[in-house]
C-alpha positions in Angstrom: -45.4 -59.1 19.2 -43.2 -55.8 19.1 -43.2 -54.1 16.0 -40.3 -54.6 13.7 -39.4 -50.8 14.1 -39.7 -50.3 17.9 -36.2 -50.3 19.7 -35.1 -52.7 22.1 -36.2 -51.7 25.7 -33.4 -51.7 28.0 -32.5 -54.3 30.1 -34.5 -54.7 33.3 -31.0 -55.0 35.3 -29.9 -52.1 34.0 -33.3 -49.9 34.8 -32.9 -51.3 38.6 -29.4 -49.9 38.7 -28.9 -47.6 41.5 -26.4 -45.6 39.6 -28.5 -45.7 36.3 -31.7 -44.6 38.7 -29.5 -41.3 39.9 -28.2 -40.8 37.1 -31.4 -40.1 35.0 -32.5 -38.9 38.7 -30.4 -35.7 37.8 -30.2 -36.1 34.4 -26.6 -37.0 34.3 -26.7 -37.9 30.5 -23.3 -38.3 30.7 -23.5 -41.2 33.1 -26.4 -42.3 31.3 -24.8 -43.0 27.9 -21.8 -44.5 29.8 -24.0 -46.9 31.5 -26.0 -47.7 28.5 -23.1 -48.5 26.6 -21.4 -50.5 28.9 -24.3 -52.3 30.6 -26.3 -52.5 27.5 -23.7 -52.8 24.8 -25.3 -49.8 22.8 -22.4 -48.0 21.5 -22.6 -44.3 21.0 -23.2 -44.4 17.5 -26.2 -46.2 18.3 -27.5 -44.1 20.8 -26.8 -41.3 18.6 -29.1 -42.7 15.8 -32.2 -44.0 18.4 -32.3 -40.7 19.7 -31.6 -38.2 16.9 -28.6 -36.8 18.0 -25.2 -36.1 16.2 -22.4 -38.7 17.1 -20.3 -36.0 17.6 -22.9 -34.6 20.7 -23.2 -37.9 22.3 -19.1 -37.8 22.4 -19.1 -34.4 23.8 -21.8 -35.1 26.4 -20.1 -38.3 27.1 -16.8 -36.6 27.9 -18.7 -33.9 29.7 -18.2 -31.1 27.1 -22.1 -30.8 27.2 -25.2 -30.5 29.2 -28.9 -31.7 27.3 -31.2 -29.4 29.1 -34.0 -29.3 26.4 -37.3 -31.0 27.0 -37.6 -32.5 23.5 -33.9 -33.8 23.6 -35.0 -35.2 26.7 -37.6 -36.6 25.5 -36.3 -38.3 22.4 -33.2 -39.4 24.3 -36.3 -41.4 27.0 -37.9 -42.4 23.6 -35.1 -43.5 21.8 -33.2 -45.8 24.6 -36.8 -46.6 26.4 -35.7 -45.3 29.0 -39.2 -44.9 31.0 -40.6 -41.1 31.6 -41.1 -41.2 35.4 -37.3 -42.2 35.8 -36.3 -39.1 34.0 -39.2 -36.6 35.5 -41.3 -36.8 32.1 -45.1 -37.7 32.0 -45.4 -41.8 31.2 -44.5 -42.3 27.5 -47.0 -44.1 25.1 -44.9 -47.2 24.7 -44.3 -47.8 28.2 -44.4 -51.3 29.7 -46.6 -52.3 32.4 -46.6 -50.0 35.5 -45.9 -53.1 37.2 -42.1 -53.0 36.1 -41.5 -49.2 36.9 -38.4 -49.1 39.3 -39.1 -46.1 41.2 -41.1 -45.5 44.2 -44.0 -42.9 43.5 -46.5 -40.9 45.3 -49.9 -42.6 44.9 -51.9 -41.4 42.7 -55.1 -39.2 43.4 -58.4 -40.4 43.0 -59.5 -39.4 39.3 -62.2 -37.0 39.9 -65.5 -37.8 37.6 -65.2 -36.5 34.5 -68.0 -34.0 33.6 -71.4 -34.2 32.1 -71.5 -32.8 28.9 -74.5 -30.3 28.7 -77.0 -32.5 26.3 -78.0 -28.8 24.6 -75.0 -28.4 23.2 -75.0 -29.6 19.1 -72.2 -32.5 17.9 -69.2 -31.2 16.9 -70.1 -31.7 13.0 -73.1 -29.9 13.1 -71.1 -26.5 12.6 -69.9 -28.2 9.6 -73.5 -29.2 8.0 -74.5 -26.4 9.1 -71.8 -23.8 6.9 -73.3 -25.8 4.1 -76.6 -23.4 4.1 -74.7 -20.3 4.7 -74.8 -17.1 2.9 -71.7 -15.6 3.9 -71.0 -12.7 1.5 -67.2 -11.1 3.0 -66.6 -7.7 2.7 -63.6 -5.4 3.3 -65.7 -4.8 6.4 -65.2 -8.8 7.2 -61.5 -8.8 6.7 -61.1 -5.7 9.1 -63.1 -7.8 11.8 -61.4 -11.0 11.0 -57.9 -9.3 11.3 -58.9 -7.3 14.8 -59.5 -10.5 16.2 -55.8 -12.0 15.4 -54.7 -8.5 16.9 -56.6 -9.3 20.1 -55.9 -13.2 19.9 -51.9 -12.0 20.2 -52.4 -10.0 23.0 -54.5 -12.4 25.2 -51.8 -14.6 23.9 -48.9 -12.3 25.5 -51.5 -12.2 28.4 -52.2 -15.5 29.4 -51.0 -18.6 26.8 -52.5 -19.5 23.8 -54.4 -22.7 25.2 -57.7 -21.6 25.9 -57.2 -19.5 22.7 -56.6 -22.4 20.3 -60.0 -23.5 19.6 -61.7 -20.2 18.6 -58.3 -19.7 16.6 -58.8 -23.2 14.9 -62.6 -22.6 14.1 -62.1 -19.0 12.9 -59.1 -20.8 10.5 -61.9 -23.5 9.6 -64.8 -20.7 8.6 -62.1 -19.0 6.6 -60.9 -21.7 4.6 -64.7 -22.4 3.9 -65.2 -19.2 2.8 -62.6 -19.6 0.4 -63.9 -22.5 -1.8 -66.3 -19.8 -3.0 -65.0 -17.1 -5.9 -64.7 -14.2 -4.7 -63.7 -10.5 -6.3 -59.9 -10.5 -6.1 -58.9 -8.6 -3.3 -61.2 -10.4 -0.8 -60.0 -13.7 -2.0 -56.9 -12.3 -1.7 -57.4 -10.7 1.8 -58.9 -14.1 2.9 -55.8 -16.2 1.7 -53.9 -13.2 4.5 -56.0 -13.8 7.0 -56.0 -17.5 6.7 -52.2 -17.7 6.7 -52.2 -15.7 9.9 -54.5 -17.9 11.9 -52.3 -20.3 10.6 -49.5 -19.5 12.0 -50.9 -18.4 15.4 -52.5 -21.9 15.9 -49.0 -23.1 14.8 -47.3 -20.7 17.9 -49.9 -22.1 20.5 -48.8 -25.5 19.6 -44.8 -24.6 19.7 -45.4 -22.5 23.2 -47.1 -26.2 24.1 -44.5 -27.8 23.1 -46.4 -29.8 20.8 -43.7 -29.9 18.0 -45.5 -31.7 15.4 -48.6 -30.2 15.1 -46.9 -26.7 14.9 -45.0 -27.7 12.2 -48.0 -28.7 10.5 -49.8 -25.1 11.2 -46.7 -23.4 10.3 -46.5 -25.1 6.9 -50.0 -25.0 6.1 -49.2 -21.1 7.1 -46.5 -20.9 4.4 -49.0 -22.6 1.8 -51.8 -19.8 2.1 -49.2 -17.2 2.1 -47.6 -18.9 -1.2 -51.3 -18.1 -2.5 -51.1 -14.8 -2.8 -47.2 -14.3 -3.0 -46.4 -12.6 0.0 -43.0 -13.3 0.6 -42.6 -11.0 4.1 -45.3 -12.8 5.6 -43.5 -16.2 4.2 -40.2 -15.2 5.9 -42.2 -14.7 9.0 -43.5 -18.4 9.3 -40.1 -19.5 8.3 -38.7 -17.5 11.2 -41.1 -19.2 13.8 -40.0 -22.6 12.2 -36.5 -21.3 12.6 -37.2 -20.5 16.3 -38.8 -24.5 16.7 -35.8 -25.9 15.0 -33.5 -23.9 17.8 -35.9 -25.0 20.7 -35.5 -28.8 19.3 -31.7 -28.9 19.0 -31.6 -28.7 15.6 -29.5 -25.7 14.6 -28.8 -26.9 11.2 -32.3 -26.8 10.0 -33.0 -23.3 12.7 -30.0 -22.2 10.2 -31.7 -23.4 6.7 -34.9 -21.8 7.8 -33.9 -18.5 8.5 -31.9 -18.3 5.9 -35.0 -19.4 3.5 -36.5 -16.7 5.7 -34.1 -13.9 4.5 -34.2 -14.8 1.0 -38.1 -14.6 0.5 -37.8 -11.1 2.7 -35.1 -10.3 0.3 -36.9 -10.8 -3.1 -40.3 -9.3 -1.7 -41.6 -6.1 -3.1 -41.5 -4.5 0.0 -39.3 -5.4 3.0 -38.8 -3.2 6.1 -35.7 -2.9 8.0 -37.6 -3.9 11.0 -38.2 -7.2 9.4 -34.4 -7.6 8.6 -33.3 -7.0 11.9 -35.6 -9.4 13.5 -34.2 -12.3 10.9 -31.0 -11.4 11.9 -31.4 -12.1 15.3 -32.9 -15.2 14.7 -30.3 -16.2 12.4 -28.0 -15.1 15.4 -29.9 -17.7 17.4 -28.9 -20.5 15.1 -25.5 -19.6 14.8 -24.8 -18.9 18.8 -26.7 -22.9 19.2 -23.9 -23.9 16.7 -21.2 -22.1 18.3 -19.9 -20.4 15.8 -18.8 -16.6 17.7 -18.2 -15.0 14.0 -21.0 -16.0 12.5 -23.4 -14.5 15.4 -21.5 -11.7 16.1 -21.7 -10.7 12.4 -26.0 -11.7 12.0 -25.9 -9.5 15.8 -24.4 -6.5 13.9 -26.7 -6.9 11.3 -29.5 -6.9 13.1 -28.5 -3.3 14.9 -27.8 -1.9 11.2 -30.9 -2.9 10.2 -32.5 -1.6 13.3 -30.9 1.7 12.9 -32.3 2.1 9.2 -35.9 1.8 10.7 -38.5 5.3 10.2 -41.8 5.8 11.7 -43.2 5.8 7.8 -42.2 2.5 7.0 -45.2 0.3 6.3 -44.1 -2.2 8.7 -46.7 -5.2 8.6 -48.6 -5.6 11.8 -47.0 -9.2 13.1 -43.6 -7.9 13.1 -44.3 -4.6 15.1 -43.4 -6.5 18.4 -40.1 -6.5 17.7 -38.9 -2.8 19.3 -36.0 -1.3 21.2 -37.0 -3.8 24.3 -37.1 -7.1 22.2 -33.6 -6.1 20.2 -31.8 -6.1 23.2 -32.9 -9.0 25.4 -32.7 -10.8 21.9 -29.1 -9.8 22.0 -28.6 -10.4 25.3 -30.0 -14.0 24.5 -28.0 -15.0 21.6 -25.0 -13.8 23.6 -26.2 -15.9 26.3 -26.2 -19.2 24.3 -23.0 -18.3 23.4 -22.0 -18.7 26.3 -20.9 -15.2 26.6 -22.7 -14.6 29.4 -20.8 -11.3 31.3 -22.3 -9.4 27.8 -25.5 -10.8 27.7 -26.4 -10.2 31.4 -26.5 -6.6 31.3 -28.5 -6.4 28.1 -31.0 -8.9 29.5 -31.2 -6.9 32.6 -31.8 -3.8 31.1 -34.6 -5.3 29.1 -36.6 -7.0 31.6 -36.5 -3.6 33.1 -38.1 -2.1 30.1 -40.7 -5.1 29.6 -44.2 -4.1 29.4 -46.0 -5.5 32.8 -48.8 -6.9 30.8 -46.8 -9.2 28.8 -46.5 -12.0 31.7 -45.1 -15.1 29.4 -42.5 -12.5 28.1 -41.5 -11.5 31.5 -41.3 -15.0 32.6 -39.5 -16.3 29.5 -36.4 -13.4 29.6 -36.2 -13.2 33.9 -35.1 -17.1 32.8 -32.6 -16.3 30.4 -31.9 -13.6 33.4 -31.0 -15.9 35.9 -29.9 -18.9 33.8 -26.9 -16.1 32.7 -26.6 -15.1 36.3 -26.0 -18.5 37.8 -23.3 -19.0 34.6 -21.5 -16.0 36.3 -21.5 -17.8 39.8 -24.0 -15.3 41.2 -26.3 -18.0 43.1 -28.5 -15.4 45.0 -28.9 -12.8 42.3 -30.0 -15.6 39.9 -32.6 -17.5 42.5 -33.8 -14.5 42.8 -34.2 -13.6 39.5 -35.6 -17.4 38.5 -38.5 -16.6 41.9 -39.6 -12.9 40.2 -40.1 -15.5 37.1 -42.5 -17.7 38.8 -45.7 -15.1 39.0 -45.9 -14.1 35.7 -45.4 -17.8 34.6 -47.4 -19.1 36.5 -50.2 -16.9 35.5 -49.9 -18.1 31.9 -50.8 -21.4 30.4 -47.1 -21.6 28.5 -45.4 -25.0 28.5 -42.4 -23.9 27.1 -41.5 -21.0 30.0 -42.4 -23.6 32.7 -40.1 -26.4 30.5 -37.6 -23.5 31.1 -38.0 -22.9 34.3 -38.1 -26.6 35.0 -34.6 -26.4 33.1 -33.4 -23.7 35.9 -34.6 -26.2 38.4 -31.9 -29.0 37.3 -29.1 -26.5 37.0 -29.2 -25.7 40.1 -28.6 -29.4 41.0 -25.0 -28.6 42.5 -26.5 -26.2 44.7 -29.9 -28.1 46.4 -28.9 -27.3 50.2 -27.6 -23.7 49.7 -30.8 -21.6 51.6 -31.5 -19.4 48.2 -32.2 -22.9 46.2 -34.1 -24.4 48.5 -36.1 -20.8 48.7 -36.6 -21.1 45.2 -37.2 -24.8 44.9 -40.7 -24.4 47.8 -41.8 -21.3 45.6 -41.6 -23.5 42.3 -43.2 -26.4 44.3 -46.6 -23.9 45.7 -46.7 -22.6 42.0 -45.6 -24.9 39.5 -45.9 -28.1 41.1 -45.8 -30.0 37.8 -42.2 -28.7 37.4 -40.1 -30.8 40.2 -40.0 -34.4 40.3 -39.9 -36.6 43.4 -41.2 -36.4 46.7 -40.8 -32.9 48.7 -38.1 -32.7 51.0 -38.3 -32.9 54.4 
């Protein structure tokens, strides 16, 4: 028997529908919601509620005001109206019925290769554990130094290659830190460990939001926040509430991306020491909030802010070390971007442009991630070529890089250009995207 709290699932006539099977097809939400409500008699209020939307979205998407291109919307709008995941191009939810009653023909699948031997020399996972128990770990300023040049190199390989095969030395370098501080320690390495610990924290937190794994980075990023409370640094506080900022914007939440950066500024504000390189990042993510909201004076205003602040910044200034990514390069595809999900996209794509230009070669998901904001911006202005080109230069670096959120983007890219699938260029790009990010188009390959 169905729990209590599950939704209804939709009616099997209505699955079978050819125009509900196109429509989620393409991702036609407003056809979707139309045919839900009328087939289905779930009203928009309703499918508002199941699928954690605003009433006032579902109206606008319904009149065609607005495209859902985000994965997680996707996602909670297949969760919330059970609508199954293959029908939309998402992996096969957990509450899924049978494969028996799926209503769309599917490639057979491959032959599940075994799974391999684990080596029998290799300890249980809780001996590590038992094993700490016996340990005479005395840290020293020496420790801290070591501990904080591996979150140094753990970011770069990060930039480098995704955070996936990172996560687990991350997660067991946060575990042997917290253990170490159950012990009393002399004040500043207690208080150094508490640092460190809120850094791993947080970088565990970013591999599950570059993952796309929502929840759990929520969890890292307030367990993050809980360390730094610790030891009252409030510039590292803003930072975590920045990333969770950043999540809120990726999840189509503006209203909390708003509360959070705006927490963000006020512990950056009251902190003994805040550079202006800190306050022009917040800016621009408070810029982000705003352009997701649509409100043009309140992200042109947090854009100009962010350039004061930037302008303020000396080479003295005792910038800490997780904000010095943010230079000349990130201020203005950041710009560009905000300006972009303004929809003000004859401003934002030369500032993009020039910024890709600029980026650093060895920073592939950051190459990836802006040559999509590139093209997204480009095929906005009508220029089809310039931005399947652009969207095919993004393919390399992204798919060198274990990043679920640039491939979610690119996969994004891939259903924009829906109006455009026999023009030569997005057919080019659509082969390149199937040879190196397969798991990014849905449906058979065409002939």
């Amino acid at each position: 028997m169905p729990e209590p709290s599950r939704p209804p699932e939709l009616p099997a006539g209505l699955l079978t529908h050819p125009e509900m099977i196109k429509a989620c097809r393409v991702r036609d939400f407003a056809a979707v919601f139309k045919l839900v409500k009328t087939r289905a008699g779930i009203y928009p209020s309703m499918i508002a509620r199941r699928c954690d939307l605003t009433p006032s979205r579902v109206g606008e998407v319904m009149a065609g005001r607005r495209q859902l291109l985000h994965m997680d919307v996707i996602e909670r709008i297949a969760d919330g109206l059970r609508i199954p995941g293959h029908m939309l191009g998402l992996a096969r939810r957990e509450w899924e019925t049978p494969i028996g009653l799926r209503v769309a023909d599917r490639e057979p699948p491959h032959p599940a290769s075994p799974a391999p031997s684990t080596p029998i020399s290799l300890p249980g996972s809780d001996v590590d554990s038992i094993l700490a128990l016996t340990s005479r770990a005395n840290p020293n300023p020496s420790t801290l130094h070591a501990l904080r040049s591996s979150i140094e190199d753990y970011w770069r390989r990060d930039d480098q290659h995704g955070g996936e095969a990172l996560r687990p030395a991350v997660v067991g370098q946060l575990r042997y830190v917290v253990e170490l501080l159950k012990a009393n320690r002399p004040a500043p390495i207690q208080h150094g460990l508490y640092g460190v610990a809120a850094e791993l924290a947080r970088l565990t937190g970013w591999t599950h939001f570059d993952a796309r794994q929502y929840n759990q980075a929520r969890s890292y990023f307030t367990e993050a926040l809980q360390f730094a409370r610790e030891i009252d640094d409030r510039e590292f506080m803003a930072n975590v509430l920045a990333c969770m900022s950043l999540q809120a914007t990726y999840q189509d939440r503006p209203g909390d991306a708003l509360a959070f950066v705006n927490a963000a500024q006020d512990e950056a504000r009251t902190a003994a020491v805040t550079t202006p390189r800190v306050l022009s990042m917040l800016s621009l993510r408070e810029a982000f909030a705003h352009a997701t909201l649509g409100s043009h004076t309140a992200t042109h205003a947090a854009i100009s802010e962010a350039h004061r602040q930037f302008e303020r910044i000396k080479d003295s200034d005792p910038d800490p070390a997780w904000v010095t990514y943010f230079d000349e390069t990130k201020l203005i595809v950041d710009t560009g971007i905000a300006h972009g999900r303004l929809g003000e996209a004859a401003t934002a794509e030369p500032l993009i442009a020039d910024a890709l230009r600029r980026e650093n070669s060895a920073n592939q998901r950051g190459r990836a991630f802006h040559a999509f904001w590139l093209a997204r911006t480009q095929l906005s202005l009508g220029k089809l070529d310039q931005a399947c080109q652009t969207a095919t230069d993004a393919l390399e670096p992204a798919s060198s890089v274990a990043s679920e959120r640039v491939a979610g983007h690119l996969r994004e890219f891939y259903d924009e250009l829906a109006p455009y699938r026999r023009e030569p260029v997005a057919l080019a790009f659509e082969s390149r995207l199937r040879d190196l990010l397969p798991a990014q188009v849905s449906g058979s390959p065409r002939p």
